[in-house]
N, C-alpha and C positions, 0 to 999 in steps of 0.2 A: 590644226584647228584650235589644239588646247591651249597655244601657246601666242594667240590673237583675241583669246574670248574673253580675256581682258578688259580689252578694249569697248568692248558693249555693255558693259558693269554700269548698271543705274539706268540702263533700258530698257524702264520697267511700263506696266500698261496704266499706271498711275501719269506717269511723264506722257504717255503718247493723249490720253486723254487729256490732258490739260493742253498739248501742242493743238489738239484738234480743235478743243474750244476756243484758246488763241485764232486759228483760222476761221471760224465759224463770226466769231466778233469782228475781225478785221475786215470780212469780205463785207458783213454786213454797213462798218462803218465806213467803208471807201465807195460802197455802188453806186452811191447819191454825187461821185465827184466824176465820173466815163460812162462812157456808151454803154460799156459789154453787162450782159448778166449776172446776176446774184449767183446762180451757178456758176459762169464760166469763171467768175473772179474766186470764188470756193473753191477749184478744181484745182486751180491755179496758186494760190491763199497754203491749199492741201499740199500740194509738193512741192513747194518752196519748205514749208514747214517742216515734212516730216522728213527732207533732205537735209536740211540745217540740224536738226534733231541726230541725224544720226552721226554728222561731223562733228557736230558739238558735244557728244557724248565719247566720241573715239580719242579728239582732242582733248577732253579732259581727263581721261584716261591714261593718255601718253605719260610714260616712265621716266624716261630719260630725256632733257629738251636745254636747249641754252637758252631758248626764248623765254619770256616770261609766259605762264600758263596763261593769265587775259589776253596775250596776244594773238597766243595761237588759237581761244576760241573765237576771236573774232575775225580770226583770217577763215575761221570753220563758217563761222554765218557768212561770211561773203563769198567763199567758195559754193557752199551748199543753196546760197540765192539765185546765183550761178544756175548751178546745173539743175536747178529746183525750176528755175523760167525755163529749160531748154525741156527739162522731163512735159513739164506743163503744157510745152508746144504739142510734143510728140504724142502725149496723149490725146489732146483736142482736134491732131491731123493734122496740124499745119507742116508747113515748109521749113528744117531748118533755115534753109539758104534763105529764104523771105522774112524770118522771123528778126537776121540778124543785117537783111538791108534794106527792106520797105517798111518794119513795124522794127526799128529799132529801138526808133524812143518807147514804143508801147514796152519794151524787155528792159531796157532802161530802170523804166519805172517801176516795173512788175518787181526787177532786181532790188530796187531803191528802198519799197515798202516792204520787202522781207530784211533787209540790211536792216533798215529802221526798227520795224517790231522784234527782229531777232536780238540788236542792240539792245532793247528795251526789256527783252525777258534775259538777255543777258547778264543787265543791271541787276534786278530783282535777285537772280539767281549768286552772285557774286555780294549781294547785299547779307541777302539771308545765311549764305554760307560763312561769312564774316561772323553774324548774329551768332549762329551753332557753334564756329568755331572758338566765339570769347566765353561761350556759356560753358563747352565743354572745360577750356582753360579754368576757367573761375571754379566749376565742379573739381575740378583736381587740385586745386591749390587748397581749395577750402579742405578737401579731403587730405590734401598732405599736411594741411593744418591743424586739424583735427587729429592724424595720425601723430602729428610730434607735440599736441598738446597731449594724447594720451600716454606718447612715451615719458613727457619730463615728471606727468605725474606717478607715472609708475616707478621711475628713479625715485624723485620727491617719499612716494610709498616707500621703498626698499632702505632708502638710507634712514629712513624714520625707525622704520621699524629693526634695522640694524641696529640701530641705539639701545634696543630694549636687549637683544642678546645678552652682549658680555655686562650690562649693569645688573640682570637681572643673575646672571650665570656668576659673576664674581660676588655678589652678595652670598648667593646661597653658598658657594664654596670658602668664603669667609665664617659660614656660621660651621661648616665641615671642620674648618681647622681649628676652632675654637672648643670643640668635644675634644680634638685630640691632644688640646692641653691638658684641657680639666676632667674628660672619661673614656677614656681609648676603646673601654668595650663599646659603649653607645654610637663611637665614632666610626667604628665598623661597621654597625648596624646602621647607621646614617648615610653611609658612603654606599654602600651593598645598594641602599633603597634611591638613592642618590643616581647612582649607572641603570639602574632597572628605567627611571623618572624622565631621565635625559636621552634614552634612546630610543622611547615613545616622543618626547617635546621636539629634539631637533629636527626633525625632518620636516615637522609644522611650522616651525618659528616661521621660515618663507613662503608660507603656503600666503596666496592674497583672502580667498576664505576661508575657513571651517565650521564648526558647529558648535551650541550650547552644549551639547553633550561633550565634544570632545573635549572644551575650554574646562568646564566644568570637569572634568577628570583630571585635567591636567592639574587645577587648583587645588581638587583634595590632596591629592600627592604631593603637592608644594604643602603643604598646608599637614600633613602627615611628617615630613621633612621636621617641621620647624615646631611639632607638639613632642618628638623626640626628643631635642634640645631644650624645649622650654618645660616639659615634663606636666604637671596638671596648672602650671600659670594661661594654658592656652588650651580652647575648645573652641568648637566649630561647628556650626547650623549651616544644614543644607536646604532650602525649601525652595524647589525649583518642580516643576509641575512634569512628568515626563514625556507631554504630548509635545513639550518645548524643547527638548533636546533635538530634534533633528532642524531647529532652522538655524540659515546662516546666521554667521557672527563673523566680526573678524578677529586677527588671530592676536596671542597675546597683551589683551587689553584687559580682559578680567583676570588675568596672573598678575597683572602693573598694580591694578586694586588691593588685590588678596596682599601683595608683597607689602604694597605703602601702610593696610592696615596692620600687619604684622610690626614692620618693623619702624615704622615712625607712629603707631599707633596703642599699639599693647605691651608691647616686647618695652620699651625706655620707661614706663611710670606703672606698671601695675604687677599685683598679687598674683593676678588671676583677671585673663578678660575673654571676652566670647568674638567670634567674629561670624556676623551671619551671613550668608549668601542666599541671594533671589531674586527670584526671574518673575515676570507675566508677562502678558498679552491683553493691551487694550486701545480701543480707539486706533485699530491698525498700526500700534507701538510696542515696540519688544525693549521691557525695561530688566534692565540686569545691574543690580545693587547688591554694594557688600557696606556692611555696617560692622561698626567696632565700636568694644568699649572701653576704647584705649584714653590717651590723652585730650585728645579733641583738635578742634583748629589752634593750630596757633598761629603768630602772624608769619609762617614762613611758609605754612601748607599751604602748596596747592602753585609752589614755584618749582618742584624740582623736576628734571628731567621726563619720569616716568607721565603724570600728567598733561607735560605740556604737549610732551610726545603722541596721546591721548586725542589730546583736543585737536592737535593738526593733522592726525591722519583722521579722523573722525569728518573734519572740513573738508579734507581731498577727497573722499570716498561718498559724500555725504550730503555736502554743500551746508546748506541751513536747517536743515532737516533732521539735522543726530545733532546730539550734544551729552556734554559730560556736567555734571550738576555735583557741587559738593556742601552739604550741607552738616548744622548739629547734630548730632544723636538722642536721642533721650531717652536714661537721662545724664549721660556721661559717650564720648566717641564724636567717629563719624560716618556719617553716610555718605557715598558713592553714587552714583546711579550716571549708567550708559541709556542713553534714550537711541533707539536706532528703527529705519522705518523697516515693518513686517516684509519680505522679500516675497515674492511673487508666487515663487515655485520654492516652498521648503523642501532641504535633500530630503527624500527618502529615509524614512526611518528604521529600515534593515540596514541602512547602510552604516546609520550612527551608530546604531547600536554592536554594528559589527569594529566599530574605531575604538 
């Protein structure tokens, strides 16, 4: 039994109620053209119907066919017309043997108007499944669309953000070999802090988000790195509010700041400079700026890698909605500021606080 019940799959009571209304309308619009009853042609209307119904559901059914599948339901509605006029006799009493030689033509026809309406819901049926079947195609293209527009951007992300790695990891390790020309003790104390720094950073560098808190950690320690080498020429303001530490940020974009203001900003022109970092929340915006009071713009800022880097995963991530802003200081430097929209759900703040 379990290996035919297949075959009855969508012989549902949704389907037999529609077949019955179909006979109900048909008997009603043929009575005004023959003799017989509004009943008898219903009775008749009924098992044509619900015979064809059950052909037409076994045929479509069928697994394995050389024919084409419209064929064979429409060899089912002619089959099922068929035995649907002969059921129809046998239940009203009549004679088969009379049925098929004195009321021929009456089987005929009986057969002809089930052929016809069964053709005709056949259409519909073969119409609408076309319908479901382009929509469902169209849902999965759009969806494997949508799947390979979010892979090329998360490539797009990953090589972007690969960029910042060894720029960022070769700088620092250039200001490392630079102690060990000119103070070997310091340079060990730089390097010590240096593997401590980088075996908390890398495992984030690829992370797609993190936290103010974490990014922010990671910057005082870059930022601790490079007050060792520069010695009291470099100090550092933190004013970041600590209700703001646990929301996302992404990763590596407030180190690219911290770095540009260091080293194209304090570190080449001055005595002595500060560099501030800060964060708020307003108008459902999370602004994270770093100011210096290094050299300032000049006309080369704001071309090198780290920024540009900046602004295009900022786009991919973002759209029109985040943006990177560089503006004067005053009354000397410059200011930074990431504009990114508030996220929905900020992590957990045991959790930050545990990074």
């Amino acid at each position: 039994m379990n290996r035919i019940a297949h075959l009855f799959e969508g012989l549902t009571l949704k389907r037999v109620l529609l077949v019955t209304f179909l006979c109900i309308w048909a008997a009603g619009a043929t009575v005004w053209f023959f003799a017989n009853t509004y009943l008898d042609l219903l009775v008749s209307a009924l098992c044509v119907g619900y015979t064809s119904m059950v052909l037409f559901t076994v045929a479509t059914n069928v697994r394995a066919h050389r024919l084409p599948r419209w064929v064979i339901q429409v060899a089912s509605i002619v089959v099922g017309s068929f035995l649907g006029t002969t059921l129809a006799g046998v239940v009203k009493g009549r004679d088969i043997a009379t049925m098929f030689t004195e009321r021929y033509y009456g089987v005929l026809i009986t057969m002809g108007l089930g052929i016809g309406f069964g053709c005709m819901a056949l259409w519909v049926y073969v119409f609408r499944e076309r319908e479901s079947r382009h929509a469902a195609e169209l849902a999965r293209a759009q969806a494997e669309r949508a799947q390979l527009e979010k892979n090329v951007l998360q490539a797009q992300l990953a090589l972007m953000q690969a960029q910042v790695e060894p720029h960022f990891l070769f700088n620092t390790l250039a200001n490392v070999q630079h102690l060990v020309e000119t103070d070997p003790a310091s340079a060990s104390r730089m390097l010590e802090s240096l593997i401590q720094y980088l075996r908390g950073a890398l495992p984030r560098m690829r992370e797609d988000t993190t936290t103010v808190g974490r990014e922010l950690d990671m910057a005082k320690s870059f930022l601790d790195i490079h007050r060792m080498r520069m010695g009291s020429r470099l100090d550092y303001v933190v004013e970041v509010p600590e209700a703001l530490r646990c929301r996302l940020f992404p990763p590596m974009m407030l180190i690219t700041l911290v770095e540009n203001a260091v080293i194209h900003g304090v570190d080449p022109c001055c005595e002595a400079g500060t560099i501030t970092i800060r964060a708020s929340e307003q108008d459902g915006k999370l602004r994270f700026s770093v100011a210096d009071t290094g050299q300032g713009i000049s006309p080369k800022k704001g071309t090198g890698v780290g920024l540009v880097n900046i602004r295009e995963r900022l786009k991919a991530l973002y759209g029109g909605s985040a943006r990177l802003v560089i503006e004067e200081n005053v009354p000397r430097g410059v200011v930074a500021t990431i504009e990114v929209d508030v996220p929905a759900d900020p992590v957990a703040a045991p959790a930050a606080k545990a990074a």
